[in-house]
C-alpha positions in Angstrom: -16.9 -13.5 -3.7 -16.9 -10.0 -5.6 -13.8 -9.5 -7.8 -14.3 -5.8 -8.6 -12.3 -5.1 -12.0 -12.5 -0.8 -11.8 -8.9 0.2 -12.0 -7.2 2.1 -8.7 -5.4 5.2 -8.5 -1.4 4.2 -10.0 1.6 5.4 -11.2 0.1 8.1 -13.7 -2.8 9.6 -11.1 0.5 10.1 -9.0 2.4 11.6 -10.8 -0.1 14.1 -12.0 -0.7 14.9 -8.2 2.9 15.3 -7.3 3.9 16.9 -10.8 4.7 21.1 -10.5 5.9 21.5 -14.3 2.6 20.6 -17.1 3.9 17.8 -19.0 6.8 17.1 -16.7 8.1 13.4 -17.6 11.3 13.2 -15.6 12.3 9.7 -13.9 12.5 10.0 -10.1 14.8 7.3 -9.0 13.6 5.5 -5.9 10.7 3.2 -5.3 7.4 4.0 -7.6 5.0 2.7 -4.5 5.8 2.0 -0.4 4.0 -0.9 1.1 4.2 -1.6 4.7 2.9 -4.0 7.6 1.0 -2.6 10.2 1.5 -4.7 13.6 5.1 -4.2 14.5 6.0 -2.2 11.6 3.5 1.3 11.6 2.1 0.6 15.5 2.5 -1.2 18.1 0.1 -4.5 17.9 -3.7 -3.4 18.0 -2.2 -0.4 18.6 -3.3 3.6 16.9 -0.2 4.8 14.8 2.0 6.7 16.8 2.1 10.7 15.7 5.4 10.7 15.1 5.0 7.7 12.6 1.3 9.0 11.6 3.6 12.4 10.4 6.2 10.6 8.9 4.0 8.6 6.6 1.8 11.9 5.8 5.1 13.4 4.2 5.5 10.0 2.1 2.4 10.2 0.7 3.2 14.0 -0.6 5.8 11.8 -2.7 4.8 8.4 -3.4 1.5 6.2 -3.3 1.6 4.4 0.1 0.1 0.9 1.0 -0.5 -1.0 4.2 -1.1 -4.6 4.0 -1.5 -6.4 6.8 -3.8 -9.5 8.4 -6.2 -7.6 10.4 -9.9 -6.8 9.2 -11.1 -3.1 7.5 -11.7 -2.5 11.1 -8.8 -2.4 12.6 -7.2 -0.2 9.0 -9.8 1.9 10.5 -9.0 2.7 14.3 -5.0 1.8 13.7 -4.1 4.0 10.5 -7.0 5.9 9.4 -7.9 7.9 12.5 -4.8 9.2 13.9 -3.2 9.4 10.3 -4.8 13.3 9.8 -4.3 13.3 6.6 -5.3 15.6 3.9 -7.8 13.9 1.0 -5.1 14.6 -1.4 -3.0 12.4 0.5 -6.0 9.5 1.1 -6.3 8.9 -2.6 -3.2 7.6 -2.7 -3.2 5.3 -0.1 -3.7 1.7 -0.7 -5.2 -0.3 2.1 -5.3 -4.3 2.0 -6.8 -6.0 5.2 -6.9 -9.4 5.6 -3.7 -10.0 4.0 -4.4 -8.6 0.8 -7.5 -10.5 0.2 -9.5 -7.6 0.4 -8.6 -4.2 -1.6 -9.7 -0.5 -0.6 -8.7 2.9 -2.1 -9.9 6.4 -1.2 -13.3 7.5 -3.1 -14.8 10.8 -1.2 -17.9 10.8 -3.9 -18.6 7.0 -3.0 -21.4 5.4 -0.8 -18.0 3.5 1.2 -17.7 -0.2 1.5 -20.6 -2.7 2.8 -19.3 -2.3 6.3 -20.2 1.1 6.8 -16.9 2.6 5.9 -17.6 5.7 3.9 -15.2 7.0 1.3 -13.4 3.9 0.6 -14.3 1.4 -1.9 -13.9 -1.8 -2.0 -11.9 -3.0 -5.3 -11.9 -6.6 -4.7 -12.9 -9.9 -1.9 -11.6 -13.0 -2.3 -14.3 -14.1 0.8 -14.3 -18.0 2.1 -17.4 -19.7 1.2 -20.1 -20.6 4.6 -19.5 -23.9 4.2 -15.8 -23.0 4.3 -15.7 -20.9 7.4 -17.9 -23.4 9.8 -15.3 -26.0 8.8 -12.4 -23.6 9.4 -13.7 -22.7 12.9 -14.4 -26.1 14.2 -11.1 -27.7 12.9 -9.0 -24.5 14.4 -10.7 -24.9 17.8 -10.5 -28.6 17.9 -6.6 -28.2 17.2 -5.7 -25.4 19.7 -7.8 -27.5 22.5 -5.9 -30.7 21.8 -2.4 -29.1 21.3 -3.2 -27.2 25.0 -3.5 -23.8 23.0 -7.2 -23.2 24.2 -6.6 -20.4 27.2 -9.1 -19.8 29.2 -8.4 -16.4 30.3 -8.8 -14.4 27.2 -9.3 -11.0 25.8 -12.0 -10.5 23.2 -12.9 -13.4 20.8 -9.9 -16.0 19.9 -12.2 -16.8 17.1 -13.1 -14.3 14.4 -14.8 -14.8 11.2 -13.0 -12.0 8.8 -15.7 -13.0 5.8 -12.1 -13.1 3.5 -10.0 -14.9 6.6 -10.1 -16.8 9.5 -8.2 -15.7 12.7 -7.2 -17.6 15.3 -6.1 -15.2 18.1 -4.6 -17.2 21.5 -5.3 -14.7 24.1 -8.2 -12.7 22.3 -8.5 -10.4 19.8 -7.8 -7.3 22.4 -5.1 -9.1 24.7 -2.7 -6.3 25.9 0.6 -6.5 24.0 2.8 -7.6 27.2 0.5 -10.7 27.7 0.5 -11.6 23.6 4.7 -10.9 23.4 5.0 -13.4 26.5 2.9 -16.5 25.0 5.0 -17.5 22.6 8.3 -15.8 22.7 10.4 -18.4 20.5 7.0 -19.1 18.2 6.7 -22.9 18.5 3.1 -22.8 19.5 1.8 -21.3 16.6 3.9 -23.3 14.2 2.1 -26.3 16.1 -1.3 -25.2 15.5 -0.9 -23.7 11.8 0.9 -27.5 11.1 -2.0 -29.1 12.4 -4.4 -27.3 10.5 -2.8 -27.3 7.4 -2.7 -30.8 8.1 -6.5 -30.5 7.8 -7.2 -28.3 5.9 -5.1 -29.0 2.7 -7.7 -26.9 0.3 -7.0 -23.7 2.1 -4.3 -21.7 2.9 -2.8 -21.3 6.7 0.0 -19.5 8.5 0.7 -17.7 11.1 0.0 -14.3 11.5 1.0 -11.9 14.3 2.5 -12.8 17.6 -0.5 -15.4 18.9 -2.3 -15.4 15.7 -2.8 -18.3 12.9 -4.4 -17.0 9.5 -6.6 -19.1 7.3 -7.4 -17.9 4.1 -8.2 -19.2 0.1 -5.6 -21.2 -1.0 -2.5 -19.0 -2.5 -3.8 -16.1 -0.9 -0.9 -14.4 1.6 0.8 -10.7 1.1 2.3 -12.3 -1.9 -0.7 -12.2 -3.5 -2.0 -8.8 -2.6 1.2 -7.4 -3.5 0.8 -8.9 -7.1 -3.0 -7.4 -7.4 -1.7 -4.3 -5.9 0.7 -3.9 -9.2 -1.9 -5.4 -11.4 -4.4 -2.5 -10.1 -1.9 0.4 -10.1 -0.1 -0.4 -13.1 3.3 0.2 -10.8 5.5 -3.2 -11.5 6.8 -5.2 -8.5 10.2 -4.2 -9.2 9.3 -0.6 -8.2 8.3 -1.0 -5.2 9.1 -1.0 -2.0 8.1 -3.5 1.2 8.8 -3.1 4.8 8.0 -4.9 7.8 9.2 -6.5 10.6 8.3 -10.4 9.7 10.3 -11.4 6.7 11.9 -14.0 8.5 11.3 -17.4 6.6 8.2 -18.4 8.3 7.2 -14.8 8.8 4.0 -13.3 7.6 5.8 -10.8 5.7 8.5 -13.2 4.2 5.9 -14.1 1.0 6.7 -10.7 -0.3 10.6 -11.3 -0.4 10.3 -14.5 -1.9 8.2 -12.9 -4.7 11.3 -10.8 -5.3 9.8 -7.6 -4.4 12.8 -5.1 -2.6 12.3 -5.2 1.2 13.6 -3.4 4.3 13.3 -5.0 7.6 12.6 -3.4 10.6 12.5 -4.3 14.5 9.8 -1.9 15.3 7.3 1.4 14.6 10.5 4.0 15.4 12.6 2.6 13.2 10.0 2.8 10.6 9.1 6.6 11.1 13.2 7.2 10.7 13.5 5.3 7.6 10.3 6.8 6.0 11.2 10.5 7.2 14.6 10.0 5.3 12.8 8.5 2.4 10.4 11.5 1.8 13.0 13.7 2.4 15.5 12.0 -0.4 12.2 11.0 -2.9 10.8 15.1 -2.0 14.6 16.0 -3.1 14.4 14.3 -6.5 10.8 14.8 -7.2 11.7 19.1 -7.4 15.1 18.3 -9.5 13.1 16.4 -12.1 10.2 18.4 -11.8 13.1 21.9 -12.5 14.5 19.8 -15.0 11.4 19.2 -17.1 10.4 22.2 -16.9 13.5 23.7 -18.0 13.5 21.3 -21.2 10.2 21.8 -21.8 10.8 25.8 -22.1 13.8 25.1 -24.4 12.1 23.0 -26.9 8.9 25.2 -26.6 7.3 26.7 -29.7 8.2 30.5 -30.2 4.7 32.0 -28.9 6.0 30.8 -25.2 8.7 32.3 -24.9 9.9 35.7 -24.7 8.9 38.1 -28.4 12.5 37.4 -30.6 13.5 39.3 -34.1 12.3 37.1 -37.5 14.5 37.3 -40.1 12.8 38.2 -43.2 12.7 35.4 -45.8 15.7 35.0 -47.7 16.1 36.2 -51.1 16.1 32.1 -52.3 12.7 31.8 -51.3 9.5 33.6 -52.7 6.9 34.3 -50.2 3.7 32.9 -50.6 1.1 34.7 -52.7 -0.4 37.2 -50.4 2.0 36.3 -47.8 3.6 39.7 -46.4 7.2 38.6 -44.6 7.3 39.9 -41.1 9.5 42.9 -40.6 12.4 42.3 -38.2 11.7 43.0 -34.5 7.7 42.8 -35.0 7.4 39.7 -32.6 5.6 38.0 -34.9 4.7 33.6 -34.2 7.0 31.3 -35.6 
């Protein structure tokens, strides 16, 4: 397990990036950070980000850091978000990206060597990985569960088995089941709530839920988005309270729902278009205060700026009450002399 301590890119490193006036310090009201799930919430499951939500979210990050936490591996960050996203490297470093529920940590480093699975220009912060020993039991118990309970299919896409080195996923019809086939399994979610039951049952050490819509998740114990919500603020510096989760799982029982329970503001969503409108609106409105703070700074840092920034005025001669230094000449009037 690595538990990387070098801090990410927060709150100040942002608004540095967005900032147009030098030494602007206005508050922007509206959320400090925007965290989202992927599945269901940016794409459709196993699915590349549609453009229209892949533009939406590239005007966000003009204005605010972004993060996407969700349960599938670096891999899927990769072919889902990363490669249709077209986005500029100004707007990669400050996106957040926590596969595997937030049990491993990634932000944007174009000078790195890129994480130990070949991902160049993002570095890995943080794993909380299961042990071997950990995993074989994991995978044994899972399959011996889903084949008692009926869950085992035989016609599959892909493994229903993968080993995520941080989590454990269980995936009914495969790991590339088309997304007709995966909504149609388990419509009212009973069989998954079988399965995680039965695991937890046996697995008491470990942590297990269920994930997306035919998927269980095993992880460390007290590791769900929860917790890679509250690493997230540890690591930026940006408090829970000023952020920002969506997704379409915060339902009790949901994979999302952790993160509302932690207390962290939420917005729930049926799907990846209502997600594009709601983030198009929030650029626009967080865009809109960002230039109004920025103007007003700006225009209260020129007030209270020292007289050699500002336009040349007229010095008034000392008064008659007080002698001039020794060899100290008193400026004429209208020389335009520094105050």
């Amino acid at each position: 397990m690595s538990d990387a301590r070098t801090p990410a890119p927060g709150h100040a490193d942002h608004a540095a990036a967005v900032g147009t006036c030098p030494g602007a310090t206005g508050t922007v009201p509206g959320p400090g950070l925007v965290a989202f799930d992927l599945d269901g919430t940016l794409a459709p499951s196993k699915s590349p980000l549609p453009e229209p939500m892949a533009a939406a979210l590239r005007g966000l990050l003009d204005v605010v850091p972004v993060c996407v936490i969700s349960g599938g591996q670096v891999a899927q960050f990769h072919d889902q978000v990363l490669t249709g996203l077209g986005a500029s490297p100004a707007q990669l470093s400050r996106l957040h990206l926590m596969p595997t529920c937030g049990t491993r940590y990634y932000t944007y480093d174009p000078q790195g060597e890129g994480d130990s699975d070949g991902r160049g220009d993002w570095r890995l912060v943080y794993a909380n990985d299961l042990t071997a020993s950990q995993t074989r039991e994991v995978l044994a118990v899972v399959e011996e569960e889903a084949r008692r309970l009926g869950l085992w299919e035989d016609r599959t896409w892909g493994p229903v088995l993968e080993d995520r080195g941080s989590q454990v996923t269980f995936s009914a019809l495969g790991q590339d089941a088309p997304l007709k086939a995966k909504e149609a399994w388990d419509p009212s979610g009973e069989k998954k709530s079988a399965l995680r039951d039965a695991v937890a049952q046996r697995l008491p050490g470990l942590e297990v839920r269920s994930g997306g819509s035919t998927s269980v998740d095993i992880t460390q114990k007290g590791v769900d988005k929860a917790y890679g919500m509250t690493r997230l603020a540890r690591a930026t510096g940006i408090p829970l309270a000023e952020m920002l989760f969506v997704g379409d799982r915060l339902d009790p029982g949901g994979n999302d729902y952790p993160v509302k329970a932690l207390g962290v503001a939420c917005r729930a969503v049926t799907g990846w278009e209502e997600t594009a409108g709601l983030v198009t609106e929030l650029a626009r409105e967080l865009g809109s205060a960002l230039a109004d703070s920025d103007a007003a700074a700006c225009a209260a840092r020129t007030v209270s700026a020292p007289a050699s920034t500002v336009a040349p005025t007229a010095v008034s001669p000392l008064p008659p009450s007080v002698p001039s230094a020794p060899g100290h000449q008193a400026p004429a009037v209208g020389a335009g002399g520094r105050g």
